[in-house]
C-alpha positions as a Markdown table, in Angstrom:
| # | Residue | x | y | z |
|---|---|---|---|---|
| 1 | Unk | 0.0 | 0.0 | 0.0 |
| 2 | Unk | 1.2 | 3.3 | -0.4 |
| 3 | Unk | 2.3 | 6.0 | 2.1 |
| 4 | Unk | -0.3 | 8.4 | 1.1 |
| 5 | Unk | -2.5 | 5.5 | 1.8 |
| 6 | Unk | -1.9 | 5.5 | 5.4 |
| 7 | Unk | -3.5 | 7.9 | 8.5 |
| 8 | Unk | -0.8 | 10.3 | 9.0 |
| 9 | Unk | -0.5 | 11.3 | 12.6 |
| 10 | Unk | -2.6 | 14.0 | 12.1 |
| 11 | Unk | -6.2 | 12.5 | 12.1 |
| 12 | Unk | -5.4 | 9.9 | 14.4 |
| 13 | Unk | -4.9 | 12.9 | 17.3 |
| 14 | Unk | -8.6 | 12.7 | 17.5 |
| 15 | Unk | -10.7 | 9.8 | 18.0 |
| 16 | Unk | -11.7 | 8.1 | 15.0 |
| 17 | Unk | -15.3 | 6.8 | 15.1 |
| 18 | Unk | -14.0 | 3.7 | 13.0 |
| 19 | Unk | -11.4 | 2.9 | 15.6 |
| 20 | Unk | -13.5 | 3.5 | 18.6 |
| 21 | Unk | -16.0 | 1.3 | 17.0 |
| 22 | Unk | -13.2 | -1.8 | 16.6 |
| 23 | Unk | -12.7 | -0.9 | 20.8 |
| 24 | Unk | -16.4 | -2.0 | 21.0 |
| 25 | Unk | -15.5 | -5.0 | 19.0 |
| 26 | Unk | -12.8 | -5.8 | 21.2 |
| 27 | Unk | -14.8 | -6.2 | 24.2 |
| 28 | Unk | -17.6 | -8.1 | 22.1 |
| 29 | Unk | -14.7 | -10.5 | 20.9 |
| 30 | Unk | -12.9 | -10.7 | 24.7 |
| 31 | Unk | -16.3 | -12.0 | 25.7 |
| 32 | Unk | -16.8 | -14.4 | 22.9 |
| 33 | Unk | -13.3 | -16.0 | 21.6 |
| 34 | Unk | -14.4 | -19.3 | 21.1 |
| 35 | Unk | -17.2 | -18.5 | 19.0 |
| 36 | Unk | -15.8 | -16.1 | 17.2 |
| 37 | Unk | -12.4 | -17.1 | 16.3 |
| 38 | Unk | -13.9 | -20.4 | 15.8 |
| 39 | Unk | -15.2 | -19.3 | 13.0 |
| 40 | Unk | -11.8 | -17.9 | 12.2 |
| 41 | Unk | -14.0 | -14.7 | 11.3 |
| 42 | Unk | -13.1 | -11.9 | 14.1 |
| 43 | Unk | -13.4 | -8.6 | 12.9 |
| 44 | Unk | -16.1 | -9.9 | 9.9 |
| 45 | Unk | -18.5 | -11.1 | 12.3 |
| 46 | Unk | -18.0 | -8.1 | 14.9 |
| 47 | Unk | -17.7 | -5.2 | 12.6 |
| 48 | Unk | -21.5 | -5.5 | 11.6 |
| 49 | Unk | -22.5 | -5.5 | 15.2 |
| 50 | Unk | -21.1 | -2.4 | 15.8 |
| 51 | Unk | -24.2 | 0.4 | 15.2 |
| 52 | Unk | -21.8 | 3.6 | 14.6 |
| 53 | Unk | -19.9 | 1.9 | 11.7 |
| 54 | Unk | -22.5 | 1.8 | 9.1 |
| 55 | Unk | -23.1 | 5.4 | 9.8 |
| 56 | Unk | -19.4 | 6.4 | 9.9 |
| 57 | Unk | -18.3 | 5.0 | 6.5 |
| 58 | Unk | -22.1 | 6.0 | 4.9 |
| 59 | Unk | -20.7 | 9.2 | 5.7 |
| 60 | Unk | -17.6 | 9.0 | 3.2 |
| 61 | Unk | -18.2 | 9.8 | -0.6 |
| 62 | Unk | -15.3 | 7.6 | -1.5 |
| 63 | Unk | -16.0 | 4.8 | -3.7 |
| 64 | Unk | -14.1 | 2.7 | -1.6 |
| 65 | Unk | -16.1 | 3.4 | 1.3 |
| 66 | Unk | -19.5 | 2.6 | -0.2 |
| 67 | Unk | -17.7 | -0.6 | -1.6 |
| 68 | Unk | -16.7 | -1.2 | 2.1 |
| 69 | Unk | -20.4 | -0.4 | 3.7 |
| 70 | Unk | -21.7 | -2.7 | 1.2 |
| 71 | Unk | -19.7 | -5.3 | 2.1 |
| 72 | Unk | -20.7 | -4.9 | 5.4 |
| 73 | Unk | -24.2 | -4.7 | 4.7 |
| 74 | Unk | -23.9 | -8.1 | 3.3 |
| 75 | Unk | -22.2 | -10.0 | 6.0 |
| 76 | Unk | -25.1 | -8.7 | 7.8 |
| 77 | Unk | -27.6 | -10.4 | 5.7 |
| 78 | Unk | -25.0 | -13.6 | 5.4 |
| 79 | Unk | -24.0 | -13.0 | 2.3 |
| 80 | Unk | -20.0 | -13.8 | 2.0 |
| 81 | Unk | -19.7 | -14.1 | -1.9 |
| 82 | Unk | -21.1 | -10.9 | -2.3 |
| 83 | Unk | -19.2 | -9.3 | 0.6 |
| 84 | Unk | -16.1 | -10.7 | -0.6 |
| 85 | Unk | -17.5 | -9.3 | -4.3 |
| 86 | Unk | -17.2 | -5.7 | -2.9 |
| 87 | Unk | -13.9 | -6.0 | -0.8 |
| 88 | Unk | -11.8 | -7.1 | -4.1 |
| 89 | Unk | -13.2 | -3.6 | -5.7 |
| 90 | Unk | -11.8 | -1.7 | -2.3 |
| 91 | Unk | -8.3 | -2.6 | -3.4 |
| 92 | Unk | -8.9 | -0.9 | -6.7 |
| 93 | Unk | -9.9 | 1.8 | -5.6 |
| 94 | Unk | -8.1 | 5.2 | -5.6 |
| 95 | Unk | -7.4 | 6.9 | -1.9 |
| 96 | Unk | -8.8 | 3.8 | -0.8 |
| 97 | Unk | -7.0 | 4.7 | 2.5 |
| 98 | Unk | -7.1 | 2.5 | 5.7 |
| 99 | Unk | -10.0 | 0.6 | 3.5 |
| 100 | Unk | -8.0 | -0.9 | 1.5 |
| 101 | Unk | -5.6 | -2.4 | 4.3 |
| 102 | Unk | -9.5 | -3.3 | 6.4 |
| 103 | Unk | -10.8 | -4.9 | 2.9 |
| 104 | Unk | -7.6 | -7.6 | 2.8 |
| 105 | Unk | -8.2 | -8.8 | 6.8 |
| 106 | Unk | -12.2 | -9.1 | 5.8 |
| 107 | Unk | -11.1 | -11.1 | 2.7 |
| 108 | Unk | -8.5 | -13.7 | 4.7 |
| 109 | Unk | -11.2 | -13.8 | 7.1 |
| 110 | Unk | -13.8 | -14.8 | 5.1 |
| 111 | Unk | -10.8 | -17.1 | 3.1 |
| 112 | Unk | -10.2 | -19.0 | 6.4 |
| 113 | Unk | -14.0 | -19.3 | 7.3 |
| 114 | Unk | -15.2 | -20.7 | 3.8 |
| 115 | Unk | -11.9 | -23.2 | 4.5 |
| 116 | Unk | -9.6 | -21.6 | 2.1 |
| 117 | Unk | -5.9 | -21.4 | 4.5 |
| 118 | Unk | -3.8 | -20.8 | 1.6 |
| 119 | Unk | -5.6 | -18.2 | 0.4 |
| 120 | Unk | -6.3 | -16.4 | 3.9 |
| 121 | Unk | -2.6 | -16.9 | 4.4 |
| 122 | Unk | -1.4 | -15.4 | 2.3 |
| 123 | Unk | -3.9 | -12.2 | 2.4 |
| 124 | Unk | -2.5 | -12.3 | 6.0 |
| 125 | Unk | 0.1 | -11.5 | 5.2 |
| 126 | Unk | -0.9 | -8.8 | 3.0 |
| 127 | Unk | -2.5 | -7.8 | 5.6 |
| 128 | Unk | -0.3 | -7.9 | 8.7 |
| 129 | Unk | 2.5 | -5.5 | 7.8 |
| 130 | Unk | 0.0 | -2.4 | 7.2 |
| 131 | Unk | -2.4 | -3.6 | 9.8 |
| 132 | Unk | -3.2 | 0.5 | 11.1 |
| 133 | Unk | -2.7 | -0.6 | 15.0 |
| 134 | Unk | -0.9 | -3.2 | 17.1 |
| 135 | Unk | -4.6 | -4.4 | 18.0 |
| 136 | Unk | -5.0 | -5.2 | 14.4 |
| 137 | Unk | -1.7 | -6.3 | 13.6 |
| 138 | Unk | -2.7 | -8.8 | 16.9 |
| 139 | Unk | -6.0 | -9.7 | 14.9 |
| 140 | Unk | -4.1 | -10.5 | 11.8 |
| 141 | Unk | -1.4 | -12.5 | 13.4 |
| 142 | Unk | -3.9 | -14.4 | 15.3 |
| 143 | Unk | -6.0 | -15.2 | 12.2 |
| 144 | Unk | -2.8 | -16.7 | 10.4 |
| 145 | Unk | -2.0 | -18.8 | 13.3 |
| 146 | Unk | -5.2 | -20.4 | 13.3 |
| 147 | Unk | -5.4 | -20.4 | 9.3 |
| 148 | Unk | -2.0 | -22.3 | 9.6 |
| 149 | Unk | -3.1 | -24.5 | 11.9 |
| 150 | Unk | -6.2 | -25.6 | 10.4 |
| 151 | Unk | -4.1 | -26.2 | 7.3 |
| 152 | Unk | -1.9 | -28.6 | 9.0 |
| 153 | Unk | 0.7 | -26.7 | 9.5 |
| 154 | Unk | 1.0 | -26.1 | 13.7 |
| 155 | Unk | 4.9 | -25.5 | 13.5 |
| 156 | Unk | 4.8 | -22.7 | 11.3 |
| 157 | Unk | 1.9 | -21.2 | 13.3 |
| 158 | Unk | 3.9 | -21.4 | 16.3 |
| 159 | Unk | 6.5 | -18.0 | 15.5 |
| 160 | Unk | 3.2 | -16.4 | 14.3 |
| 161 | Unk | 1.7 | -16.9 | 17.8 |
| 162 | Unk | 5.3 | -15.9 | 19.5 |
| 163 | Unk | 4.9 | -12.7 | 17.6 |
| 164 | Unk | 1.2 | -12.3 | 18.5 |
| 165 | Unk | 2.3 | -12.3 | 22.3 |
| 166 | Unk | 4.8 | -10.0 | 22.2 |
| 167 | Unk | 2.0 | -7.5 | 21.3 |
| 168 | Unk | 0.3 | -5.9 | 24.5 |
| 169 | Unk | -3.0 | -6.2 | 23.1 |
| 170 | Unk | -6.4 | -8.3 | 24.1 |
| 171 | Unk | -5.4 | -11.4 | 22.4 |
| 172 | Unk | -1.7 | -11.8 | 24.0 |
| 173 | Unk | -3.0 | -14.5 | 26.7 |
| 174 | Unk | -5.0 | -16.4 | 23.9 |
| 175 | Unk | -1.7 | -16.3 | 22.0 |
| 176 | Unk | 0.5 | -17.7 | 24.8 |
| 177 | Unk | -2.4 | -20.5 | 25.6 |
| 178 | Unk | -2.5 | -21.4 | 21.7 |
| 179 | Unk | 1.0 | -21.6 | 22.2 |
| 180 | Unk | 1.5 | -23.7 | 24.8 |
| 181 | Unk | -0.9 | -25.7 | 23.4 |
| 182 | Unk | 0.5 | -26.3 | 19.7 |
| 183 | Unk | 4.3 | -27.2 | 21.7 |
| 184 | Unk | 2.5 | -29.5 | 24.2 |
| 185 | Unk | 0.8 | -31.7 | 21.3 |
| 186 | Unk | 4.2 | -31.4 | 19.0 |
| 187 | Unk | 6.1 | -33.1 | 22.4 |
| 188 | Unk | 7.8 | -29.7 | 22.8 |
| 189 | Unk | 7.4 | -29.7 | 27.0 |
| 190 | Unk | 10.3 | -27.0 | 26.9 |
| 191 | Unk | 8.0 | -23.9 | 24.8 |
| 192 | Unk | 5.1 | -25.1 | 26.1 |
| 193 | Unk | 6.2 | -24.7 | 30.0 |
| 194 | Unk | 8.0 | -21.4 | 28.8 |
| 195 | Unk | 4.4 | -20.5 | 27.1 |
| 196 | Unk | 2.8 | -21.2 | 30.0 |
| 197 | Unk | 4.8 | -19.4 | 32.7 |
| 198 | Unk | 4.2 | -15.7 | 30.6 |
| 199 | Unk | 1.1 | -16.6 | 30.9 |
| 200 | Unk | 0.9 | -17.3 | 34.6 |
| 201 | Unk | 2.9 | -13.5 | 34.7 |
| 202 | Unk | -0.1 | -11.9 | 33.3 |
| 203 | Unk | -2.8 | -14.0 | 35.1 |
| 204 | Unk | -1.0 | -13.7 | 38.5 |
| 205 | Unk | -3.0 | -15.6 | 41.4 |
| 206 | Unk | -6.6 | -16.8 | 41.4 |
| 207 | Unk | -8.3 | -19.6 | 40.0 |
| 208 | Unk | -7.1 | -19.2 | 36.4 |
| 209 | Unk | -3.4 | -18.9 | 37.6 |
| 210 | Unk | -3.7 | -22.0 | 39.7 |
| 211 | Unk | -4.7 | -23.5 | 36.8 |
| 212 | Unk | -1.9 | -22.6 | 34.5 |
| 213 | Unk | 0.7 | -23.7 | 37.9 |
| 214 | Unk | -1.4 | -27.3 | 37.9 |
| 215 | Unk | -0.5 | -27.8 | 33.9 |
| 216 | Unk | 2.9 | -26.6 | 34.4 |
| 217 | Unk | 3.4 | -29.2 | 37.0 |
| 218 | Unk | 1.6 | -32.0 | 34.5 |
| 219 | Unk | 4.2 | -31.4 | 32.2 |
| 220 | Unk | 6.9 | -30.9 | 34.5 |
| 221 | Unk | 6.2 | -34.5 | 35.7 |
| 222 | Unk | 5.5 | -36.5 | 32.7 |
């Protein structure tokens, strides 16, 4: 994408309706990870939850916005082929702005929900290194992991999750549990243990980081 595509650090001084609108989304998601990432459609399926949205981009007279509203419009009314119809046309776009960087998440989304990992892999990666915020960049990273995964190919999802974590965003302790997860079925006691002890950092004590302790000790023993 190029620069001039990008928010410049002037209009990101003031709250964005768009942006505020994906901090809505991130409660919705925090709430509902299994559902929604089981569907391995994050933003797609919050995005058209989110009221002020619709009005926001209805607002733009860019072509790329209405293409963009449509879309959402129609993954309201479950429609993906014609969603997916209207994000291609966002990338074609001129100014397309942030739009076009949103369009390429919706479309690996949508790739990795209709079963399509090599496709939504690789518009992950298209994605991931324009992604307009580390809580999108998160999204993105998380969505490859899983894309990888599902395409049987948990060792290369395993970096993608280390990277994930490192980000100080909603989806760092699902990245670490993932984590831990993919080492402890590849016989990998050492990551997963090492997985599981950043996570036992952020969770501190309670319930859920006695948990974490008891399957620290599991693997410690077996």
């Amino acid at each position: 994408m190029a620069a001039s595509d990008r928010f410049d650090r002037k209009e990101l001084k003031e709250p964005d309706p768009f942006f505020e609108a994906f901090g809505s989304a991130r409660q919705y998601v925090d709430r509902n990870r299994t559902q929604v990432f089981g569907s391995a459609a994050a933003i797609v399926a919050v995005i058209a939850l989110i009221a002020g949205v619709t009005g926001y981009l209805s607002s733009s007279r860019s072509s790329a916005a209405t293409d963009f509203n449509s879309a959402v419009s129609n993954l309201e009314f479950d429609s993906p082929s014609a969603a997916d119809a209207s994000l291609s046309r966002v990338g074609d776009r001129a100014n397309a702005g942030p739009y076009a960087s949103l369009a390429v998440l919706y479309r690996a989304n949508l790739a990795a929900d209709g079963g399509r990992y090599d496709e939504a892999i690789k518009l992950y990666d298209e994605f991931i290194p324009n992604a307009e915020t580390d809580y999108l960049e998160q999204i993105g990273l998380m969505g490859k992991a899983y894309a990888l995964e599902q395409a049987g190919r948990p060792a290369e999802a395993a970096p993608v999750l280390d990277r994930a974590a490192e980000i100080e965003g909603p989806y760092r302790k699902a990245a670490l549990n993932d984590r831990a997860r993919i080492a402890e079925k590849a016989g990998d006691k050492a990551a997963a243990i090492a997985a599981l002890q950043k996570l036992l950092e952020i969770e501190g004590s309670g319930a859920p980081g006695a948990a974490i302790e008891r399957r620290i000790e599991a693997l410690k023993a077996s």
